[in-house]
MARLO-795168 format. One record per residue (C-alpha): x, y, z; chain. Coordinates in Angstrom, 1 decimal. Layout:
<nodes>
NODE        x        y        z   mol
NODE        X        Y        Z     A
...
</nodes>
This chain:
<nodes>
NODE        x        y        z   mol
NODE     42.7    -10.9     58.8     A
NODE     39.6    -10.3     60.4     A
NODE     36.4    -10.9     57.9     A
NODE     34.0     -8.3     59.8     A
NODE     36.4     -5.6     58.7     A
NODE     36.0     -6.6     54.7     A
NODE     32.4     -7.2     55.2     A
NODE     29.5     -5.1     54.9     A
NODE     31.5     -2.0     53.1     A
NODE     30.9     -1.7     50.0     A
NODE     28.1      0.7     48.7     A
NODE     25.5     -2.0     47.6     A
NODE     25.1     -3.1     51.2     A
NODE     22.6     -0.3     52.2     A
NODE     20.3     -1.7     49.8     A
NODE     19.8     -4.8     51.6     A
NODE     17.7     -5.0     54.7     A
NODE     19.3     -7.9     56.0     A
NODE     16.6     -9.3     59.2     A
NODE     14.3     -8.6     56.5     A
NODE     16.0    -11.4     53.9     A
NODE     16.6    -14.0     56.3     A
NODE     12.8    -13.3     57.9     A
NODE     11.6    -14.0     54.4     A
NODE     14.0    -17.1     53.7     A
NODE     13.1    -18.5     57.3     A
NODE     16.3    -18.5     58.2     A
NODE     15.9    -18.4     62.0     A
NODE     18.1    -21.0     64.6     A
NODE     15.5    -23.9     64.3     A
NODE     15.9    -24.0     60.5     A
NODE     20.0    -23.4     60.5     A
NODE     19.8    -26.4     63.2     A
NODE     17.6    -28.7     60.8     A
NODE     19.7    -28.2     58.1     A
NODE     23.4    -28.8     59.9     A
NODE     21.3    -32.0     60.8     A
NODE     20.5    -32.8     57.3     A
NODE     23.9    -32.6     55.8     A
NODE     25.9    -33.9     59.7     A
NODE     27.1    -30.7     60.6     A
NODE     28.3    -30.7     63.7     A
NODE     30.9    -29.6     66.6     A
NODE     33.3    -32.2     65.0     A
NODE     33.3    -30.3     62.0     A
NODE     33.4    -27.0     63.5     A
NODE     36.9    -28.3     65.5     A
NODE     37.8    -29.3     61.6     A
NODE     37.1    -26.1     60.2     A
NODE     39.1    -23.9     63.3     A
NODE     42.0    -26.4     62.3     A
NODE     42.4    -25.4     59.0     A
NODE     42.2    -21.7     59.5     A
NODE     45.7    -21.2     59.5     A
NODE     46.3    -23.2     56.1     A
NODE     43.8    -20.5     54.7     A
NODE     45.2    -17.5     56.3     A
NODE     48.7    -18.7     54.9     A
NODE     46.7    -19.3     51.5     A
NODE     43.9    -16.6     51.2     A
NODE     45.8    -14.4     48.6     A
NODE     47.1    -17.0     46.3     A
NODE     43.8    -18.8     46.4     A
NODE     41.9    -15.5     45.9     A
NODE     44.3    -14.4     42.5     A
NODE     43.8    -17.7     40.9     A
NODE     39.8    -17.3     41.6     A
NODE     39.7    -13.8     40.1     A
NODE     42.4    -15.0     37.3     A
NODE     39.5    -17.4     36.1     A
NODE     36.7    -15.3     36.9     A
NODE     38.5    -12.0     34.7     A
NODE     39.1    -14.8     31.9     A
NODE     35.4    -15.3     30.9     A
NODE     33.5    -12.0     29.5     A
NODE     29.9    -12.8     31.0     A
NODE     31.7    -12.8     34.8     A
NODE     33.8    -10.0     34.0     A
NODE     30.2     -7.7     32.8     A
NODE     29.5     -9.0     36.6     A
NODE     32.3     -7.5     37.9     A
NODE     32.3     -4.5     36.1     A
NODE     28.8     -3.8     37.5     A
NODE     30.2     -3.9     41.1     A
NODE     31.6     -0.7     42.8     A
NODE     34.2     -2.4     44.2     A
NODE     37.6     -2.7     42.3     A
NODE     39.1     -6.1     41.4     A
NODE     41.8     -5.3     44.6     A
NODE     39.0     -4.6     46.9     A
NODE     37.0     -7.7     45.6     A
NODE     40.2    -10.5     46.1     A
NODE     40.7     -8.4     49.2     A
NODE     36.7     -9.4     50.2     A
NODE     37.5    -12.9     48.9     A
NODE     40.0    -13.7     50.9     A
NODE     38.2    -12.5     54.0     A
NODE     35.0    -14.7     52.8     A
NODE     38.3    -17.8     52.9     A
NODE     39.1    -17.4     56.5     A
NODE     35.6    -16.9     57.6     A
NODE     34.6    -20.4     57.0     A
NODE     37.3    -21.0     59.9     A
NODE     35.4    -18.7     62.1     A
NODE     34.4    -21.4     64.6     A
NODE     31.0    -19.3     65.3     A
NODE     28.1    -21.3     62.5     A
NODE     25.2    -19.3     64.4     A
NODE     22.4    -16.9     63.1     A
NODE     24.8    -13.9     62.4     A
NODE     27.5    -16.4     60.3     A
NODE     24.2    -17.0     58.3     A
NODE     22.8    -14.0     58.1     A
NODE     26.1    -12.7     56.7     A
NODE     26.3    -15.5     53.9     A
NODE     22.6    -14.3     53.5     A
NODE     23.5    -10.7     52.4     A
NODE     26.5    -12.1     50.6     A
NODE     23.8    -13.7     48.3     A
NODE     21.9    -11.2     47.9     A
NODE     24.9     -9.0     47.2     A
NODE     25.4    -10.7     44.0     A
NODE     22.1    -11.0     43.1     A
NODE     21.8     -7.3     43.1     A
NODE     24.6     -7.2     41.0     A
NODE     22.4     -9.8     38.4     A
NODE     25.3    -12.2     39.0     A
NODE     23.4    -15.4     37.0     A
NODE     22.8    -18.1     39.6     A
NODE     24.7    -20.6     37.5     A
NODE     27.9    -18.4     37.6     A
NODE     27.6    -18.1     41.4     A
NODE     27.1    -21.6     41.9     A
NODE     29.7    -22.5     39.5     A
NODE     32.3    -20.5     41.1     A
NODE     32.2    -23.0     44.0     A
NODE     33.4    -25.3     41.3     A
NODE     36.5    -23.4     41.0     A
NODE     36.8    -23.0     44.8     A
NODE     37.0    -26.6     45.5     A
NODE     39.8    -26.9     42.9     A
NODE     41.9    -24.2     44.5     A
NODE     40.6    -25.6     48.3     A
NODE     41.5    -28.7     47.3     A
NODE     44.8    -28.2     45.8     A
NODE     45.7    -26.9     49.6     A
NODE     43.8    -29.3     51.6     A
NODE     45.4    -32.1     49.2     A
NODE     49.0    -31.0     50.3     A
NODE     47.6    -31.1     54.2     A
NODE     46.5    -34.5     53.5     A
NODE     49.8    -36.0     52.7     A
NODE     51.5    -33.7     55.1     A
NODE     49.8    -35.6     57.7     A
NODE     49.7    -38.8     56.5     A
NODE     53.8    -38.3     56.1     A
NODE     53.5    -37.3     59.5     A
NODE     51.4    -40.7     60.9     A
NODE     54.3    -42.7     58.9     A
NODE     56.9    -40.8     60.7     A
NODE     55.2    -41.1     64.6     A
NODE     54.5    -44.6     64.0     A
NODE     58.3    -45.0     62.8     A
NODE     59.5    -43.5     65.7     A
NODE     57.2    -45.6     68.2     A
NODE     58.3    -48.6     66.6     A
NODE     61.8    -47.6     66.4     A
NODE     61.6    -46.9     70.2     A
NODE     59.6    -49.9     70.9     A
NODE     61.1    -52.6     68.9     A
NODE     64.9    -51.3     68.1     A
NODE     66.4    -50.8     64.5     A
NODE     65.8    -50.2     60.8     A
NODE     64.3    -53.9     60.7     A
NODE     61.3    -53.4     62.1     A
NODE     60.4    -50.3     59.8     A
NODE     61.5    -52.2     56.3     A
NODE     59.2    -55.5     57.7     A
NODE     56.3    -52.7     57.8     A
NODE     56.5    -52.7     53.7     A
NODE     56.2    -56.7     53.6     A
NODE     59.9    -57.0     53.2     A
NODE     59.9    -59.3     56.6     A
NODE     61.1    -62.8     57.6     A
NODE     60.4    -65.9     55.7     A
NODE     57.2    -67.0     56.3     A
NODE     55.3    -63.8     57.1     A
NODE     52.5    -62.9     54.4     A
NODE     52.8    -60.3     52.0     A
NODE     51.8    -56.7     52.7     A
NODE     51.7    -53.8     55.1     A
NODE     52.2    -54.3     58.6     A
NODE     49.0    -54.0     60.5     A
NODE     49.4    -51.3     62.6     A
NODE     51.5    -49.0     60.0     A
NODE     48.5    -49.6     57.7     A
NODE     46.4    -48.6     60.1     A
NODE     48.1    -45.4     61.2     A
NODE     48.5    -44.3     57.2     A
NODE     44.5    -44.9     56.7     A
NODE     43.6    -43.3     60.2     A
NODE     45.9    -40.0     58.7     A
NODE     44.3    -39.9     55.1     A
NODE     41.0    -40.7     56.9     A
NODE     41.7    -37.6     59.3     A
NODE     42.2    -35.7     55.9     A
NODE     39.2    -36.8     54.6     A
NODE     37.1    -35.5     57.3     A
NODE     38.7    -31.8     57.3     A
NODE     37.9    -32.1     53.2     A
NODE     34.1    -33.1     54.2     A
NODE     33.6    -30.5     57.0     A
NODE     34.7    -28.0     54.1     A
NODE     32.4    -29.1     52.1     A
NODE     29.5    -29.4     54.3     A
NODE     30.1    -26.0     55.4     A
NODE     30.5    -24.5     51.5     A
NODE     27.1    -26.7     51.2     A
NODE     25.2    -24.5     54.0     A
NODE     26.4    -21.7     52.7     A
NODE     25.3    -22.2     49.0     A
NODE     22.4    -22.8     50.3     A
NODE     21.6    -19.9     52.2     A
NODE     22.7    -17.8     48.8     A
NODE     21.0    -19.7     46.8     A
NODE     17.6    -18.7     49.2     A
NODE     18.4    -15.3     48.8     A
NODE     18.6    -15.9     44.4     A
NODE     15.0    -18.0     45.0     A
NODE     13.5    -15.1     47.6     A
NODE     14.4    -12.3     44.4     A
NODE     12.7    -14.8     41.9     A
NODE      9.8    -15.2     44.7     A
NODE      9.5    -11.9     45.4     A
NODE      9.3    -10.7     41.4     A
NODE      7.0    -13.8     40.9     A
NODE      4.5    -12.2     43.2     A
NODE      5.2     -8.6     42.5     A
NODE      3.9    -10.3     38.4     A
NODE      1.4    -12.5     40.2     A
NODE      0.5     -9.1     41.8     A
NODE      0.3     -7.0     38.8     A
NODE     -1.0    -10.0     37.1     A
NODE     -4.1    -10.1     39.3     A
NODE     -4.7     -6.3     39.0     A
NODE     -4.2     -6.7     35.2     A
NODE     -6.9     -9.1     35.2     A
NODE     -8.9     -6.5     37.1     A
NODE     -8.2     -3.7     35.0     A
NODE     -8.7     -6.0     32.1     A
NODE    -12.0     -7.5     33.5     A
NODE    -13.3     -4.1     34.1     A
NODE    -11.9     -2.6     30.8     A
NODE    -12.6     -4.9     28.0     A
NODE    -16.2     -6.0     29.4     A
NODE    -17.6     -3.5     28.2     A
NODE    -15.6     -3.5     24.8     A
NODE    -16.0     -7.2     24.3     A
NODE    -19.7     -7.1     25.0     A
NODE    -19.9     -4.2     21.8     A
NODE    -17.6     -6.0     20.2     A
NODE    -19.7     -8.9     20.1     A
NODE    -22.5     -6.9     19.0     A
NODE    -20.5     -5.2     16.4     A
NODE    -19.0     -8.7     15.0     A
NODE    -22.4    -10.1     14.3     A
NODE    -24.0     -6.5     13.4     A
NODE    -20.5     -7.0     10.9     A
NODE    -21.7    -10.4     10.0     A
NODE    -25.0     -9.6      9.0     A
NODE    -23.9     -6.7      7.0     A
NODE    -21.1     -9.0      5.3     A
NODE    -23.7    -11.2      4.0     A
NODE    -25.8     -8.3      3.0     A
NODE    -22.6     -7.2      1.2     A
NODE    -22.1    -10.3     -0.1     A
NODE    -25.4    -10.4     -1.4     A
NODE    -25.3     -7.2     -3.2     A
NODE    -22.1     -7.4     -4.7     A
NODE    -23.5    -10.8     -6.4     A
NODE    -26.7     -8.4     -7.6     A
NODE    -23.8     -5.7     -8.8     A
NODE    -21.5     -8.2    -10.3     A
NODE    -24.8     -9.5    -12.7     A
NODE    -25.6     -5.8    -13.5     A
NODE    -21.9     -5.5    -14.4     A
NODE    -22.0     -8.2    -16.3     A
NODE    -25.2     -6.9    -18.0     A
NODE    -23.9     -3.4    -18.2     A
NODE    -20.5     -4.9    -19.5     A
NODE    -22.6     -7.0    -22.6     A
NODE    -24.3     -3.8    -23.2     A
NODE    -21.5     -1.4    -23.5     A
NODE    -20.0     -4.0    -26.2     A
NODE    -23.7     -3.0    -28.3     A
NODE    -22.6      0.3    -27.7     A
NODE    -18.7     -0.5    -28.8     A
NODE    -20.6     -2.0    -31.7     A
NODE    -22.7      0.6    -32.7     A
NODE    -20.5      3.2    -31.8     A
NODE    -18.1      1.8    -34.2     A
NODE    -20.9      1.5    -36.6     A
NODE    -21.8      5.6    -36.0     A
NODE    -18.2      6.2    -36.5     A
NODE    -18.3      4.1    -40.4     A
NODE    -21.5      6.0    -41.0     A
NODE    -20.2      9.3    -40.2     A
NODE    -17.3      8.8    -42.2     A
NODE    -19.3      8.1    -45.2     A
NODE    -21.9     11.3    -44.1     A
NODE    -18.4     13.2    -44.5     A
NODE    -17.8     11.2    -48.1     A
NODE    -21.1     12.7    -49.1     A
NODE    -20.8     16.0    -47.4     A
NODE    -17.7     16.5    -49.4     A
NODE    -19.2     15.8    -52.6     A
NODE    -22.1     17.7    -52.0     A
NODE    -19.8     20.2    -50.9     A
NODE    -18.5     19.5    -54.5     A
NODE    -21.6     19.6    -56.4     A
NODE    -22.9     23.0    -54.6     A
NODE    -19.9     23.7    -55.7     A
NODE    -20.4     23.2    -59.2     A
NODE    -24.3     24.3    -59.0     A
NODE    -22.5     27.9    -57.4     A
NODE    -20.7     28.0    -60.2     A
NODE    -23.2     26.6    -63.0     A
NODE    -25.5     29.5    -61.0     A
NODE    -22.9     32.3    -61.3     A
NODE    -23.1     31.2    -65.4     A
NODE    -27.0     31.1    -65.2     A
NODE    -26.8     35.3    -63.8     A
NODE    -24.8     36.1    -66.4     A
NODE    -26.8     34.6    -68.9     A
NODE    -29.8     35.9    -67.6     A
NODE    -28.2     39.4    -67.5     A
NODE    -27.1     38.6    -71.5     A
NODE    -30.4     38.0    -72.0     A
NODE    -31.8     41.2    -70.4     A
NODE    -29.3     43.2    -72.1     A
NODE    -30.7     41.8    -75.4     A
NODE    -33.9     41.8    -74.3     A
NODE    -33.7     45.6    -73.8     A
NODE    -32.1     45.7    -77.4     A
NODE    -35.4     43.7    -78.6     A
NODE    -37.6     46.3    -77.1     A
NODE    -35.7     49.2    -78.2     A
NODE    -34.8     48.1    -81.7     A
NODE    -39.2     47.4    -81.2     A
NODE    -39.6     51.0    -80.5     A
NODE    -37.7     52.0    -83.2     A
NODE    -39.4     49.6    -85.6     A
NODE    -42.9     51.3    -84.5     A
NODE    -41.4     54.7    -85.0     A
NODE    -40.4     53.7    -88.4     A
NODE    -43.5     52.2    -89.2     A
NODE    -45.3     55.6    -87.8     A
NODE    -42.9     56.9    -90.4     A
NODE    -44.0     54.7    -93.0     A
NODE    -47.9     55.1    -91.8     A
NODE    -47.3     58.7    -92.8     A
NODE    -45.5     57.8    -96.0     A
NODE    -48.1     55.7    -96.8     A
NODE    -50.7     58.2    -96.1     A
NODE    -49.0     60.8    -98.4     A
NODE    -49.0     58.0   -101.2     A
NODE    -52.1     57.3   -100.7     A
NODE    -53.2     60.8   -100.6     A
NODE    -50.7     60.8   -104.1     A
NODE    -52.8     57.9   -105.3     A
NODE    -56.3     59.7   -104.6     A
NODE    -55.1     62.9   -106.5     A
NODE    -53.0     60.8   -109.5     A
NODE    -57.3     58.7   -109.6     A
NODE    -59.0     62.1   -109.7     A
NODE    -56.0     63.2   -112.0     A
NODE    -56.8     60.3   -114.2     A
NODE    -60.6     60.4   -114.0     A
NODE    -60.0     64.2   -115.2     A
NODE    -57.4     63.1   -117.7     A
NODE    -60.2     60.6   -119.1     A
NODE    -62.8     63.3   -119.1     A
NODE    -60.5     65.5   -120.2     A
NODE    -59.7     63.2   -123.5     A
NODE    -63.2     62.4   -123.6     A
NODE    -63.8     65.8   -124.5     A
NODE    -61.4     66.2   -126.9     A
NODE    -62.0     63.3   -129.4     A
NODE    -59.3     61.8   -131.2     A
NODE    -56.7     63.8   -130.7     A
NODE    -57.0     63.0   -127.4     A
NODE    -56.5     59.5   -127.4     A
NODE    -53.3     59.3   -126.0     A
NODE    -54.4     61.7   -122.8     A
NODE    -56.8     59.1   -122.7     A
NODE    -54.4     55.9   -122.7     A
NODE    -52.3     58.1   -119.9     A
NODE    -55.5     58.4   -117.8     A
NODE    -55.3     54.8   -118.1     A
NODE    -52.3     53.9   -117.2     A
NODE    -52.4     56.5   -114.5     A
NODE    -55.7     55.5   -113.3     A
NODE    -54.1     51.8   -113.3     A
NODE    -51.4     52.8   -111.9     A
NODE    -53.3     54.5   -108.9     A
NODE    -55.4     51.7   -108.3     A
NODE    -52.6     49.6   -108.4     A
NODE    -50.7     52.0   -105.5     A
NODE    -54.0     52.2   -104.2     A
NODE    -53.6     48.2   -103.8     A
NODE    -50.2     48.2   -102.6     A
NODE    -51.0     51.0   -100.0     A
NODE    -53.5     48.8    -98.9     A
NODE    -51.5     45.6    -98.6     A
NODE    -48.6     47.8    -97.1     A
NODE    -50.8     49.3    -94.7     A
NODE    -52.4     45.9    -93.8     A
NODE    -48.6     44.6    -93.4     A
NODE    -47.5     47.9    -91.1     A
NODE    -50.9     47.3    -89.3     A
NODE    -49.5     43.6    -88.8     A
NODE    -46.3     44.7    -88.0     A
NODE    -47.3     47.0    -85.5     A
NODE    -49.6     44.6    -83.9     A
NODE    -46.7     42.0    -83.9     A
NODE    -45.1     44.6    -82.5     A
NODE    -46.9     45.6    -79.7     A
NODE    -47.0     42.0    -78.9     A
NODE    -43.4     42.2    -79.2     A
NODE    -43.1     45.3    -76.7     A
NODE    -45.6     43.6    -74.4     A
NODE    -43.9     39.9    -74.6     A
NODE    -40.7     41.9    -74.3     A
NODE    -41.9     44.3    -71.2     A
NODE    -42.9     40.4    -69.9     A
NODE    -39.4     39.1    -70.8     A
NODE    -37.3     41.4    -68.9     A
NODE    -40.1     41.4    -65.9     A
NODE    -39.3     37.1    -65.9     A
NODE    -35.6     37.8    -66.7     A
NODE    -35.6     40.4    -63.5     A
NODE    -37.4     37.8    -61.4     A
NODE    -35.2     34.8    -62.5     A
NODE    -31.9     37.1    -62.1     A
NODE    -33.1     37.4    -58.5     A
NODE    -34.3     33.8    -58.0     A
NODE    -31.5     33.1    -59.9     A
NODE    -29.5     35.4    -57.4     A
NODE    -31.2     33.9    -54.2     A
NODE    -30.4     30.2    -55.0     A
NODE    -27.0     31.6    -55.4     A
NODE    -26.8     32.8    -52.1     A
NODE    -28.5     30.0    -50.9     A
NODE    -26.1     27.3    -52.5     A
NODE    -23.1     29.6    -51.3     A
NODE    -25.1     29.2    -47.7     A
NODE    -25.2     25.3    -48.7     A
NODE    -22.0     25.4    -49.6     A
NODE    -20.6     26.8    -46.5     A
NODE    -22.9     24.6    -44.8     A
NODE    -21.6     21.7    -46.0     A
NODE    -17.8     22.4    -45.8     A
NODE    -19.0     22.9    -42.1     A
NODE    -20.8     19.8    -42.4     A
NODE    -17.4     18.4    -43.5     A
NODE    -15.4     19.5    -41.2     A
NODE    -18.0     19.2    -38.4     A
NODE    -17.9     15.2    -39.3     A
NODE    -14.4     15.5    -38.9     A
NODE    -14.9     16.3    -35.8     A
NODE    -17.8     14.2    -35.2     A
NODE    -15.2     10.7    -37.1     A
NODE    -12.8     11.7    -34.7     A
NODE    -14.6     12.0    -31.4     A
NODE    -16.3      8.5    -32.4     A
NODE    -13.4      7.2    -32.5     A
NODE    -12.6      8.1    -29.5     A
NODE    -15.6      7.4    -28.2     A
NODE    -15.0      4.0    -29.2     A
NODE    -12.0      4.0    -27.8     A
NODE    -13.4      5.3    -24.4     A
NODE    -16.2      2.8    -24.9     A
NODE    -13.8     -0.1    -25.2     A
NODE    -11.8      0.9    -22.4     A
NODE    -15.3      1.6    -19.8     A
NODE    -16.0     -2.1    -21.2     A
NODE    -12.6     -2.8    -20.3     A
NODE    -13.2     -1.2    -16.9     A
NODE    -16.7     -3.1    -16.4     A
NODE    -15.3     -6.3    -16.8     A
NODE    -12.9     -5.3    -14.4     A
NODE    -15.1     -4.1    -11.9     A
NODE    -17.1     -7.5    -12.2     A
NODE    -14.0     -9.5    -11.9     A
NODE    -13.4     -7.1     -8.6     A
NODE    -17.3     -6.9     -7.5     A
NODE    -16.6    -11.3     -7.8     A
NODE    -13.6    -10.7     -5.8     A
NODE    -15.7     -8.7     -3.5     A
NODE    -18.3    -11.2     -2.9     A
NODE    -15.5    -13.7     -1.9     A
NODE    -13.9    -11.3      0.0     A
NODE    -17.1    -10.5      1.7     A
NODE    -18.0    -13.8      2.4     A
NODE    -14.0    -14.4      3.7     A
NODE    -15.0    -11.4      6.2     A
NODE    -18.7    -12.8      7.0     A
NODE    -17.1    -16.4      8.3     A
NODE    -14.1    -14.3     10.1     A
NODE    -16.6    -12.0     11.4     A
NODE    -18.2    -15.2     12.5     A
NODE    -15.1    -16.5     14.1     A
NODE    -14.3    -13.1     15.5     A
NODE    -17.2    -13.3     17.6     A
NODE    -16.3    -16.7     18.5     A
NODE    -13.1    -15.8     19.8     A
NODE    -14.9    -12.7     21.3     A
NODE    -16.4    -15.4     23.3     A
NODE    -13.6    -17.5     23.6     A
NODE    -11.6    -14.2     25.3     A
NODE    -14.1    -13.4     27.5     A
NODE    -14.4    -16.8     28.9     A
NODE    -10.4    -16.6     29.4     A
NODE    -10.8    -13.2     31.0     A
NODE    -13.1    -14.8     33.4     A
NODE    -10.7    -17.5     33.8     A
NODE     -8.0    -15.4     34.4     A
NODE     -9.9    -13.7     37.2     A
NODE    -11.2    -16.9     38.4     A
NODE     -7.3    -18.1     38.8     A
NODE     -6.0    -14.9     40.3     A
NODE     -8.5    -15.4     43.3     A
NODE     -7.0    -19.0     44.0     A
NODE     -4.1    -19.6     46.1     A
NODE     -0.8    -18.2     44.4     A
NODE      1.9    -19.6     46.3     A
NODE      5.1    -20.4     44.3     A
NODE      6.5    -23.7     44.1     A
NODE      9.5    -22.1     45.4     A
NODE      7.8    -21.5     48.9     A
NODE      6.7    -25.3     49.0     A
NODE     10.5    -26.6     48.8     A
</nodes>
């Protein structure tokens, strides 16, 4: 098999700029010298390595199965693998070329810068640097499994060569069984010097293929691992890089903002401590506004027992209009009873003055009666007078009429006096009468009027009632609403107190806001101050 055919073909391979890589690693002939110095790397080993090239060309697919056997057996190197574009065929197939090319026999510049890209190869493919370290680990187990059978091959070998000699030198089986310290009496116990000698130059012999195997897996793991430190190297200053134009941006960016930030934060401060200084001034008028709407509770409630009672009272003044209406309805009929009888009074008055008219002219006529029965008498007395005795008892009539004339004369007089009396009493009557029915008209419309007006009290006070109703029930709920704005006060005092602590929380983190304002732009300036010092990696100083 010939490696430069496997190598170099798969599609990752145009990624890597190979000159490039090993300029940047320094790997150049003075450095691959220096380090084949370091570790004793030299033509010896080469000769080593070219001798064992046919053990791994007789070995390269077993030994690259069982390395892909354990590499398919762990699921963080088989995500590897599945990242590559390479099948797990075409990958054994590459591993065995990578076997038989550490028997090449040519350890220049080219066999480095091929282990170079192979290192970078599975970097690309984010192969961790602990898996592609520790797959060496498995390597040497396989390697050694091989080189281990070589060993005794040739160490089997030495034994036989120096059996022959002897057996040619020296004659017989004797001389071979005295080699194991089964000699003659007297000889000392153990090997024979020159059989142990050509067993220890053969495992000796082995020895050094196994270390030139080593020392050339050695230069090549480190050569890949250059490549893994050259990525890390290279994305440290591509963040170094960014870093510093970060800082840059930053530096230019949040100056400005810092510096009115800063300004802000104490402007914030001082108004904090204003704010804390009138929320204590609110949370005493709360407190004084809170005392005072308990008065009001108070005297709300007390408004709300006084208008009940105002609608007590309204009810029973509602009750007694009520009764005063009604005692008034009574009063207007009375008063119209009365004017009816009064108006009987002053007709039955009329009547009586016609009849005493009537009896005025009765009495007239009997007096008139009286006048002629006097003069009737006076002649009856002259009469008898002039007729002597015989006319005595003309004479006794004349009398008696004459008596009797006077007497009517007396009793017209007394009845005329009386009718004169009665008409007087009765014109007082008509005019105390006429007055009567004039007071009765005017207290039937008074009387009228204050019923009106009590049914306009009345009305008034059922309002009044019902208005206090209204008025019981909206205290109340004024109280209620009172109670809960007291409620609400007291709240608002217990948050305004809140408040003021929360304010003067704000005014000492306001205080250390600005301090840290500070604080970050003294890191800014650090940060820019540390970007413009020298940023090599501790990786280039190895």
């Amino acid at each position: 098999m010939n490696p430069e055919t496997q190598f170099g073909r798969g599609g990752l391979n145009a990624l890597v700029d190979t000159d490039d890589l090993v300029d940047r690693i320094g790997l150049d002939n003075e450095e691959i010298a220096w380090r084949k110095s370091f570790i004793g790397f030299d033509s010896e080993d080469e000769r080593r390595l070219q001798d064992l090239e046919p053990l791994l060309q007789r070995n390269r697919e077993t030994i690259a199965d069982d390395f892909y056997d354990n590499l398919l057996a762990h699921e963080q190197t088989m995500d590897v693998i599945d990242r590559s574009q390479k099948g797990v065929d075409a990958l054994k197939m590459t591993q065995q070329a990578y076997l038989v090319s550490l028997a090449g026999g040519e350890y220049d510049e080219a066999y480095f810068k091929n282990r170079a890209r192979i290192g970078k190869l599975h970097e690309l493919l984010e192969m961790p640097l602990k898996h592609y370290v520790g797959q060496y680990g498995v390597y040497y187990d396989l390697l050694f499994d091989e080189v281990n059978d070589r060993v005794q091959a040739q160490v089997v070998d030495a034994i036989e060569t120096w059996a022959d000699e002897q057996e040619a030198d020296q004659g017989g089986f004797g001389r071979f069984v005295e080699a194991f310290g089964f000699g003659a009496e007297g000889d000392e116990d153990g090997l024979e010097e020159s059989f142990e000698r050509a067993v220890r130059e053969a495992i000796d012999d082995g020895m050094a293929d196994v270390l030139a195997l080593l020392k050339i897996i050695n230069l090549d793991l480190q050569v890949a691992t250059d490549t893994y430190v050259d990525s890390y190297a290279q994305r440290l200053e591509d963040q170094i890089e960014r870093r510093k134009q970060l800082a840059a941006a930053v530096e230019a960016d949040v100056q400005t903002p810092i510096d009115e930030l800063q300004t802000t934060s104490e402007a914030v401060a001082e108004q904090a401590v204003q704010i804390t200084e009138l929320t204590d001034n609110q949370q005493g008028d709360l407190e004084t506004a809170a005392e005072e709407i308990t008065d009001v509770s108070a005297a709300v409630e007390e408004i709300a027992a006084t208008a009940d009672e105002v609608r007590k009272q309204s009810e029973q003044t509602e009750a007694r209009v009520e009764r005063a209406r009604e005692s008034a309805a009574d009063a207007t009929d009375a008063l119209e009873t009365i004017e009816t009888a009064t108006e009987g009074v002053a007709t039955a008055a009329s009547t009586l003055e016609q009849r005493v008219e009537e009896i005025d002219s009765i009495v007239r006529r009997i007096d008139s009666l009286a006048e002629r029965t006097s003069m009737l008498a006076t002649n009856a007395g002259v009469e008898a007078r002039r007729g002597g005795d015989g006319s005595g008892a003309m004479e006794v009539i004349a009398k008696e009429v004459s008596s009797f004339a006077r007497q009517s004369r007396r009793d017209l007089e007394a009845i005329e006096t009386s009718l004169e009396d009665i008409r007087e009493q009765t014109e007082r009557t008509l005019e105390t009468t006429e007055e009567t029915v004039e007071a009765v008209d005017r207290g039937t419309i008074q009387v009228r009027d204050t019923v009106t007006q009590l049914e306009g009290i009345h009305d008034a006070a059922r309002g009044t009632v019902a208005g206090m109703d209204d008025v019981a029930v909206a205290t109340n709920q004024q109280a209620t609403n009172v109670e809960r704005a007291a409620d609400t006060v007291t709240e608002a005092a217990e948050a305004a107190e809140q408040i003021a602590d929360s304010a003067g929380s704000v005014a000492a983190a306001t205080e250390e806001q600005t301090a840290s304002v500070g604080e970050i732009s003294a890191a800014v300036d650090r940060l820019v101050a540390e970007e413009e010092t020298d940023q090599s990696s501790a990786f280039d100083r190895h």
